[in-house]
N, C-alpha and C positions, 0 to 999 in steps of 0.2 A: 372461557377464554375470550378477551376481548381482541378485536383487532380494530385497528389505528386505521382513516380514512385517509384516501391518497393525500389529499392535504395535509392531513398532520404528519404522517410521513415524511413530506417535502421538507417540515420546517422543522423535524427533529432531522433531517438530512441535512438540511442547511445549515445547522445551529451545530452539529458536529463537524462539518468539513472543515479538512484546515490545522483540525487542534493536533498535536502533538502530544506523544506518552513520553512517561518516563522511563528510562533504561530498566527501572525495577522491573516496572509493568511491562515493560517489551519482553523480557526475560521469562518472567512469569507466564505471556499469554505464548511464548515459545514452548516452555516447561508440558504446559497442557497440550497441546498441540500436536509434541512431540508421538511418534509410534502411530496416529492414527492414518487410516487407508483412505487415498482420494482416488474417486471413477479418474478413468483415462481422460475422460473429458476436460474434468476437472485441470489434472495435471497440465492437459495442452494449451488450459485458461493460463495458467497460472506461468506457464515456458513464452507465449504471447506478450503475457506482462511484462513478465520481464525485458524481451527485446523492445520495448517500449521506454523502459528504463535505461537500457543499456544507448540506443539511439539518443537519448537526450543528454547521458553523459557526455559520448561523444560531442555533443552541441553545445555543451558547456568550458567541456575542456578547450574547443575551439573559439569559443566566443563565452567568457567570463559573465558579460554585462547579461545574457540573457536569462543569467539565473536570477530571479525574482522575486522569490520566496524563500523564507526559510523554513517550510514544510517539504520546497523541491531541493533544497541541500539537503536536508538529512535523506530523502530519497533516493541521491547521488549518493549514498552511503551505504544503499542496501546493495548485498548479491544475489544471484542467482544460481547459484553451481550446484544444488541439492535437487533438479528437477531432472 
């Protein structure tokens, strides 16, 4: 097994931020996903993110211009109610 040095790391992190999937593939990586068990921990990552989400919605619906991305609109689009 090879592993990747923090720097290449950095630039295959960097080189993916940002991109956006397609609905297929959303679907798809849901399909898999589906049924499997996450530690508590996990789950309270994951309940965190989301009020993270939900606050900048808020921020948006109040203030339009601050959305500035269109990888933060389609974020504005996900829920949280499965956690």
């Amino acid at each position: 097994m090879i592993i990747a040095s923090e720097e290449t790391r950095k630039k295959i992190g960097d080189a993916q931020r940002g991109k956006l999937v397609s609905e297929d593939t959303r679907k798809k990586i849901s399909e898999a996903n589906k049924g499997q068990k996450r530690s508590p921990e996990t789950r309270q990552k994951m309940r965190e993110a989301c009020e993270i989400v939900k606050k900048h919605h808020e921020t948006v619906k109040e203030d339009p211009e601050h959305l500035s991305s269109e990888f933060m609109q389609k974020l504005i689009g996900l829920t949280c109610e499965r956690l």
